[in-house]
Every structure is written in structure tokens, then in C-alpha cells.
BASE-178745 format. One line per 8 residues: number of its first residue (from 0); their letters; for each residue x, y, z of C-alpha. Coordinates in pm, 1 decimal. Each point is the difference from the previous one (the first is absolute). Layout:
<sites>
NUM> a> X Y Z; ...
</sites>
This chain:
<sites>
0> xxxxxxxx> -1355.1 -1657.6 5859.1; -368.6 -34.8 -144.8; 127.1 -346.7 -216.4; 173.8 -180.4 305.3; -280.9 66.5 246.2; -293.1 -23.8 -239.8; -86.0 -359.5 65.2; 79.4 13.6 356.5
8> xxxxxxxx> -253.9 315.6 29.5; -269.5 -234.1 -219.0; 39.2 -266.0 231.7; -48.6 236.9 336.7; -323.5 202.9 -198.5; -168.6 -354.0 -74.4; 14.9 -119.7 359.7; -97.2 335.2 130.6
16> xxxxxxxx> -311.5 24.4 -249.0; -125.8 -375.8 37.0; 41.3 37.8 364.4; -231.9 306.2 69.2; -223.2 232.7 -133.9; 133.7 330.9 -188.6; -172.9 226.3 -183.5; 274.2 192.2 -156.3
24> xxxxxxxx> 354.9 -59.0 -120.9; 217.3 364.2 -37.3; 334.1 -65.0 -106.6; 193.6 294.9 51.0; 405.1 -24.4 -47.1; 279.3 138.6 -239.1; 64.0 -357.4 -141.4; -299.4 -12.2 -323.9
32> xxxxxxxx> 28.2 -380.8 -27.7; -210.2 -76.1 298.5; -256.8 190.0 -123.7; -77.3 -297.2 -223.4; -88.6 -172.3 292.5; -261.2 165.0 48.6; -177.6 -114.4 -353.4; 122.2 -383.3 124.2
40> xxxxxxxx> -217.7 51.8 335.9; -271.2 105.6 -171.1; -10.2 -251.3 -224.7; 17.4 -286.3 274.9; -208.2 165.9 246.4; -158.3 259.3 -160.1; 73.2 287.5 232.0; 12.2 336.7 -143.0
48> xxxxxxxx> 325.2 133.9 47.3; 211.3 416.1 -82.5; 281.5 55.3 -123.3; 233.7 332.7 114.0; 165.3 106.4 -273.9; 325.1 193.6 173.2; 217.0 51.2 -305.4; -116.0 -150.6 -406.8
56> xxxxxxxx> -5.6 -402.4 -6.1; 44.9 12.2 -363.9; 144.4 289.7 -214.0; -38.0 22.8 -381.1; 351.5 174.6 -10.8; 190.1 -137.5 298.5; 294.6 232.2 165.1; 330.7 -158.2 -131.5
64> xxxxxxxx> 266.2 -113.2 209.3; 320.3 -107.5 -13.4; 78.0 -220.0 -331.2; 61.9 -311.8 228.7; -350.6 29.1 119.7; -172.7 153.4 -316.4; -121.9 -380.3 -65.2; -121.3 -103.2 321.2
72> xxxxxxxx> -217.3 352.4 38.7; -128.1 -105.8 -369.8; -114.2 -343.1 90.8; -105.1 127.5 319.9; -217.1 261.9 -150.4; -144.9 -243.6 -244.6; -117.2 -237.4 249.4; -134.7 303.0 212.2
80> xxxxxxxx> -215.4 109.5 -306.5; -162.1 -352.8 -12.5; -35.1 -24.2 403.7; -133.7 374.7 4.5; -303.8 -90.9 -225.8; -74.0 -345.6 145.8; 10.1 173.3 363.9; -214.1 317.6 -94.2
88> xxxxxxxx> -249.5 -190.7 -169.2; -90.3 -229.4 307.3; 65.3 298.0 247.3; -280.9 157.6 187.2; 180.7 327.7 4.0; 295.4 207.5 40.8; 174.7 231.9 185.7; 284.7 236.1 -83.1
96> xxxxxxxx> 207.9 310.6 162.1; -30.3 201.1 -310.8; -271.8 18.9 -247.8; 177.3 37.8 -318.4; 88.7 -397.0 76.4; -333.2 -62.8 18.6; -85.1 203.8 -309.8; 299.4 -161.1 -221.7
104> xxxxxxxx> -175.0 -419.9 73.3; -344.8 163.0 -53.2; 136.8 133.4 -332.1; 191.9 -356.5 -63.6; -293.9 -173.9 76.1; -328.4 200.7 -114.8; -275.4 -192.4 -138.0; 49.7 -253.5 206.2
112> xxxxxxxx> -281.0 -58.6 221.3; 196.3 -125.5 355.9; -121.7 57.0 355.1; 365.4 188.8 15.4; -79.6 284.3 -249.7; -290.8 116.4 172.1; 29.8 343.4 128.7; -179.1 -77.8 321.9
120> xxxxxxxx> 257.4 -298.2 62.9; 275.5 213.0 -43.3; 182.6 250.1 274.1; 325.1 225.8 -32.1; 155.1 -30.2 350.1; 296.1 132.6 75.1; 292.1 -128.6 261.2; -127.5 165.5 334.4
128> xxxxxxxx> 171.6 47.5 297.4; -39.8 -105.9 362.1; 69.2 223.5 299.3; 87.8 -269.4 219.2; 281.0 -76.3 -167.6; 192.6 311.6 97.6; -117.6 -58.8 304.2; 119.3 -325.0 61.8
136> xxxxxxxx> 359.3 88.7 -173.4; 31.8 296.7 277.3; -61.0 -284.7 294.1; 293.1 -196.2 -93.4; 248.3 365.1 -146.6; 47.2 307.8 41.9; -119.9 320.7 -214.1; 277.8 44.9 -136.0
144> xxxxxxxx> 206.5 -303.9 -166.9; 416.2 55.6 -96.0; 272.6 225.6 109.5; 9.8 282.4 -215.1; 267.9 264.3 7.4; -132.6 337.7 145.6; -147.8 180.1 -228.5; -123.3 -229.5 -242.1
152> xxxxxxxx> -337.0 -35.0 -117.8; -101.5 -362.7 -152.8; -228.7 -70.8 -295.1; -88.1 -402.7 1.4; -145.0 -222.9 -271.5; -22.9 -379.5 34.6; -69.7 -283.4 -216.7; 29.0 -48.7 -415.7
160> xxxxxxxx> 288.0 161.7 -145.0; 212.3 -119.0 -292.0; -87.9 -21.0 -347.4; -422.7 87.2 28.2; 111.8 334.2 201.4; 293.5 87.9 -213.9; -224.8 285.4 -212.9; -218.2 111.2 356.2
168> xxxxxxxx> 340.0 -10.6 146.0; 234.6 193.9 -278.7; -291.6 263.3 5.4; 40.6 55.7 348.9; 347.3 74.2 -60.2; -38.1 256.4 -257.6; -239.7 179.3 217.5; 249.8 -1.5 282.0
176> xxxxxxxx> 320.6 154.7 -240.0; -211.4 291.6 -100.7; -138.9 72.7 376.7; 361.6 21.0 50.7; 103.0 250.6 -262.5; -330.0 232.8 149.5; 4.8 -63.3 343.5; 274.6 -183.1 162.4
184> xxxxxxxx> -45.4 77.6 330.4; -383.0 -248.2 -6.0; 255.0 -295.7 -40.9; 279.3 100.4 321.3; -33.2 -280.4 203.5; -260.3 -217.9 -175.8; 108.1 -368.9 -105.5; -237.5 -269.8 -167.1
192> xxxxxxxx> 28.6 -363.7 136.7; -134.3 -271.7 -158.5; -82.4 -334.8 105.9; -106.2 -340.4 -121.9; 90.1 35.1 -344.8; 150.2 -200.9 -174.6; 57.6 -326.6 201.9; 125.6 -206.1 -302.9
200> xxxxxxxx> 300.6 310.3 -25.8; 257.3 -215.7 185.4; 368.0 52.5 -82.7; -97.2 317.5 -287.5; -119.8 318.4 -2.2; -361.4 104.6 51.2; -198.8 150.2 -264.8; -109.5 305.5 145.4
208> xxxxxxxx> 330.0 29.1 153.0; 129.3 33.7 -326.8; -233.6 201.5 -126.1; 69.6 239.1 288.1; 368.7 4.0 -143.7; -60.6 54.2 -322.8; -237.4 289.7 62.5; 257.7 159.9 283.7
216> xxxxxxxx> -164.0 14.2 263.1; 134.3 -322.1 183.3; 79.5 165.6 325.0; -380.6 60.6 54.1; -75.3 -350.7 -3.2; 87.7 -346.2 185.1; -130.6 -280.4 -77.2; -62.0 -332.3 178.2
224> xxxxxxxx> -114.1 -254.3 -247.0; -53.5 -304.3 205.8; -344.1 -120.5 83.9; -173.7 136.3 350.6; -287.9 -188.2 168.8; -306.1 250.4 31.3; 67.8 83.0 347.1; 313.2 126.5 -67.5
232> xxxxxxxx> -137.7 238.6 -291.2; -225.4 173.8 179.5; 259.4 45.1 311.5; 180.1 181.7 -285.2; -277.1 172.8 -91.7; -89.3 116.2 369.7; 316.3 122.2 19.2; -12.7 252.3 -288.4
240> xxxxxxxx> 34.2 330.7 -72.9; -152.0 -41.5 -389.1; -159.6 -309.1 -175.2; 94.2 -109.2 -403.0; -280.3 -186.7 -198.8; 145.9 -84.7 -350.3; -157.7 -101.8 -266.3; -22.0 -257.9 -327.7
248> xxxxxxxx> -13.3 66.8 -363.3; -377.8 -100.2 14.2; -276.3 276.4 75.9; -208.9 -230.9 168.4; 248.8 -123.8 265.0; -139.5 75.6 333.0; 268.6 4.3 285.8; -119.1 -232.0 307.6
256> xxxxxxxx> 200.2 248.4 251.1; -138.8 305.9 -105.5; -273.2 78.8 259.8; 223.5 -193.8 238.2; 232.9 244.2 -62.4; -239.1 271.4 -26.6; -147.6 -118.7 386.7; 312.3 27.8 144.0
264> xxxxxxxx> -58.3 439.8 -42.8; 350.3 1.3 -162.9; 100.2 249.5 -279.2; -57.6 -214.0 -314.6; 120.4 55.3 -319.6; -85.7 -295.6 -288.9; 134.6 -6.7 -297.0; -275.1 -155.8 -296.3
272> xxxxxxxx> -66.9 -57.5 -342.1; -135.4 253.0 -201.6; -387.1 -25.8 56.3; 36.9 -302.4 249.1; -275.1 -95.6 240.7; 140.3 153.5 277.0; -15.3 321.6 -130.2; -372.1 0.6 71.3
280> xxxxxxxx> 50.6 -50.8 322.7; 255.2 292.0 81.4; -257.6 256.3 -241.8; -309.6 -91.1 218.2; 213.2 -38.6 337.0; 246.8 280.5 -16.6; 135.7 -63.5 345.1; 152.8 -335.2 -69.0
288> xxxxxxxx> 326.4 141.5 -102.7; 124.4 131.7 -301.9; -22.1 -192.9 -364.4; 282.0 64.8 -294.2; -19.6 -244.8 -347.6; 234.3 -128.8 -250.1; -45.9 -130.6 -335.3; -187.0 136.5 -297.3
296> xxxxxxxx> -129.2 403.4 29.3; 117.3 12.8 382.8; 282.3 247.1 -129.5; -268.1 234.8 -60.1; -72.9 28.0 356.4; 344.8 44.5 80.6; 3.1 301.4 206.1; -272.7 -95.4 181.7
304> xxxxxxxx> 150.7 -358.8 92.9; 330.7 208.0 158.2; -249.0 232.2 185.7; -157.4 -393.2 188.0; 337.6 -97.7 20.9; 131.7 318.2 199.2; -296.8 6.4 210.9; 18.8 -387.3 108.1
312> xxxxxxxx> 416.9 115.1 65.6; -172.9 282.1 238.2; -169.7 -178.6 145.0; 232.0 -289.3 62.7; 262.8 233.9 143.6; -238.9 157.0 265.4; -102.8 -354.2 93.0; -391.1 113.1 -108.6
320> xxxxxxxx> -288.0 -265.9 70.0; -281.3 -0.8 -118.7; -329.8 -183.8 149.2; -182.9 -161.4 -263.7; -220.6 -206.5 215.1; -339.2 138.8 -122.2; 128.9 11.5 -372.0; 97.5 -355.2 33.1
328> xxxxxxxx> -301.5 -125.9 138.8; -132.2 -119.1 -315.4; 302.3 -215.9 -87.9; 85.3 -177.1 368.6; -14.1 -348.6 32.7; -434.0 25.3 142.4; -143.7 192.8 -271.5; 245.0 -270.8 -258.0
336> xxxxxxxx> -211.3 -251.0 177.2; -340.8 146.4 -53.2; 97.9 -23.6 -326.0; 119.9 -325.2 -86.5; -294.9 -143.4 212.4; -272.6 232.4 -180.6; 157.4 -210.2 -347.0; 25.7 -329.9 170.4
344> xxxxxxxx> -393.9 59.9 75.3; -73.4 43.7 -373.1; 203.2 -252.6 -127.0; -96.5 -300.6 221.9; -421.0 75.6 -66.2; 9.3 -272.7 -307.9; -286.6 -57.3 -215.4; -277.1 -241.7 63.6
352> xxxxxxxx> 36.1 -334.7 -150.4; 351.1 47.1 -55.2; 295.7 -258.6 33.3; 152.8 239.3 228.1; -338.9 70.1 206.5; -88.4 -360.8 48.6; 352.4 -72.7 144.2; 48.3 295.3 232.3
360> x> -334.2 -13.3 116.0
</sites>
């Protein structure tokens, strides 16, 4: 998407920045490429401008795919690596949702004296979460979203499955066959549904749907891979019993639902890499749910992970909530703004005498 709209999105910024005054360009979106507008602004008008780093632009050992794409996400890579540096030298500053991105281009990138490796132009920002979006999803629904048999308690994850979930995913699983050897009677009546997928699944079987049927536990789950507009997600998620959050084989990922999720007072159960991110969060906010890993020395914890598991299952069958209002205060959509404009303060104050001065000014 970034390569067939990149000129159009050139041609939009120019008119926009030669028609009026802006102090600040933040370009903030899952496609990298347009970050390297940012660097082309600057250079014509000389307006400072941040990048938000969601997930790594360029990775020294990229995740391999499928061998018809293994060449594309080579080339691809190799042009982000020369885009990356270009961009982060001319950027003001950055912003990320988890600071071990942060730390892996400050590592990439030390000695390098750019306006973009300065600690004070730097922030780790997570995804926050908005109130009034449940709010405006129970105007136009009701609480509770399906026809479920009597009985039957639902646990509901949308978005990315497929491939980057399979080990999150296969984990979850294996958890789930040995709660059933010790304690059957936590899964009666409890079925996982999952949503939004795998849109590009058409005419073959989901991933995790296969994983769920290699692992044996396929009548627990149901999956619906094709793609859901955001509305509909959280209708699913309103309607709830439980909530999923699955995870990648990268410790830095930082889910974009999870305090979503987390507002909503659901039980929550997410399923991480072994010293992720997000395991911060659930050690200094202990009411946000419960937290099991996968991946290298998470076996270790193993009786421990079944213990979160069992509890979230509880908790799910008795239809618990949980109001996490005040512990959430610090992550909801005001407090993200404070934030980002507290950075956007520091990085706009350019020196004296500078290019970048004499032009904003």
C-alpha cells in the first residue's frame, strides 16, 4: 500500500505545507515507507517532523515467510535499512509502544549524533484506549452480541492470526490439554471464538484452526478468519464472557488491544513471549488479567502458567468483571495525549540559527 500511494501522499503533504503554517509533522501508521516522508518535508520546508515506530522498520534478521515471498521480504528489508537511516537521521524524534524498539535503533545507530537519538526526543507510548468507544458501540448494540447455546461461556480474540500467532497460539493449546487432564470441569461450557484472522484464508484451512486440530482440542475453538471493521470487534468484545490477546515471536511486540481489552473489565488472559514488554505491565498492574509465556525458559514456570490459566477459566465461567478504571488511568487515550504533546513540545524548540529555526519561525 505504502509504494502505490507514496507519491499521491507527497503530492497532498506539499500542498498542505506550502499552503499554511505547521510546526510539526507526526507520522504515525503501520505502513514504514511513509515515514520517509517525513525526511522529504523536512528537507523542502524544513519542518521538524516524529516518527512512531509501531512494529521494527528494518530488521537485521527479518522473520521468513513463505519461499514465494522470501525475495520480496529480502529486497524489502534492504531498502528499509537504507530508508530507516536516511529517515532517523533527519527526524526530530521518535516515538514507540515498547522500549526495547527504541533501545535496538539506539544500539544500530549509536555514535551518531541525530536530533532522533536524543533521550529527551524520545517517548515509549503505548496503544491506549478510549472509553468512548464502548460507549458509542453500546448506542448502536446490545451488551451482549450472538446467540449462544445456554450454558456456554465465550472467550473472544480478534485480529492477527495465522503464521505470526502460530507459537502464542500452539502454546495456548498445550496449556488448555493439561487444564483438562487436572481439572476438566474449568472448561464445561467454555468455547474460544476468534475473529478477523486470517482474511487472505479463503477456500483453505486457517492456521490456528489447524493448530487447534493438531493439538486436540478443536472443539474448544471456532474460528472466523475473515476481516471485521473495528466496530464490529469491539461489539464482539462487549459481548464477552473472556478476552484472548496472543502474541508474536518478538519480546518487544506490544499488542494495540490490550488495555482496550483490559477497559472493557473482562477476564483477560494473554498469552506472550518469554520476557515480552507486556509482562511489565501485568507485574506492576496485577489486576489487568492474568499473563502465561511461551518460548525459551517459560517451561520453567509451568505450574504457575496453569494456576493463571485456571483462574482466568474461573473467572470466565462465573461471568467475573473486574473495574480497572483507576488502574487504567495512566494508559487511556488523555494521559496518551499528555504525552505525545509533552514530546512534540521538545522536539519542535529548534536551535537558533538553524535551517530548521529560520523556516518554522
Amino acid at each position: 500500500l505504502s509504494w502505490r500511494a507514496y507519491r499521491p501522499m507527497r503530492m497532498l503533504g506539499d500542498s498542505l505545507l506550502a499552503a499554511r503554517r505547521f510546526d510539526l509533522v507526526y507520522v504515525s501508521c503501520s505502513q514504514a515507507n511513509f515515514f520517509y516522508l517525513g525526511a522529504a518535508w523536512r528537507k523542502r520546508f524544513g519542518i521538524p517532523f516524529i516518527v512512531d515506530l509501531h512494529d521494527p522498520w528494518y530488521s537485521p534478521l527479518p522473520q521468513q515467510a513463505g519461499h514465494h515471498s522470501r525475495w520480496k521480504r529480502r529486497l524489502a528489508n534492504e531498502i528499509a535499512r537504507v530508508m530507516e537511516r536516511v529517515t532517523l537521521r533527519e527526524a526530530a524524534g521518535l516515538v514507540s509502544v515498547s522500549a526495547l524498539y527504541l533501545e535496538a535503533v539506539n544500539r544500530r545507530y549509536a555514535g551518531q549524533n541525530w536530533e532522533s537519538l536524543q533521550p529527551l526526543r524520545q517517548a515509549t507510548i503505548p496503544f491506549g484506549a478510549s472509553e468512548g468507544d464502548y460507549r458509542a458501540v453500546r448506542q448502536v448494540s446490545s451488551p451482549r452480541h450472538g446467540h449462544e447455546a445456554p450454558g456456554i461461556r465465550t472467550v473472544v480474540y480478534t485480529g492477527a492470526g495465522g503464521a505470526i500467532m502460530a507459537d502464542s497460539f500452539r502454546a495456548l493449546c498445550r496449556y488448555l490439554i493439561q487444564i483438562r487432564e487436572q481439572s476438566p470441569a474449568l472448561l464445561s461450557g467454555i468455547r474460544f471464538r476468534l475473529f478477523g484472522t486470517e482474511p487472505a484464508a479463503a477456500g483453505r484451512e486457517p492456521v490456528l484452526s489447524r493448530i487447534a486440530t493438531e493439538e486436540g482440542v478443536s472443539d474448544l475453538f471456532s474460528e472466523s478468519p475473515s476481516r471485521l471493521s473495528y466496530l464490529e470487534a469491539l461489539r464482539r468484545v462487549d459481548g464477552a464472557d473472556g478476552l484472548l490477546v496472543l502474541g508474536v515471536d518478538d519480546a518487544a511486540y506490544s499488542p494495540s488491544k490490550l488495555f482496550l481489552y483490559a477497559l472493557s473489565g473482562k477476564p483477560l488472559l494473554a498469552c506472550m513471549k518469554s520476557g515480552s514488554t507486556v509482562g511489565s505491565y501485568f507485574a506492576s498492574l496485577p489486576e489487568l488479567g492474568e499473563l502465561v509465556e511461551f518460548g525459551f525458559g517459560a517451561e520453567s514456570s509451568n505450574g504457575e502458567a496453569l494456576r493463571r490459566v485456571a483462574g482466568f477459566l474461573e473467572d470466565v465461567g462465573h461471568r467475573r468483571t473486574t473495574d480497572r478504571g483507576a488502574t487504567l488511568k495512566s494508559f487511556l487515550a488523555p494521559e496518551m495525549s499528555r504525552r505525545h504533546v509533552e514530546l512534540f513540545d521538545r522536539c519542535i524548540q529548534a536551535k537558533p540559527g538553524t535551517k530548521a529555526a529560520r523556516k518554522t519561525r
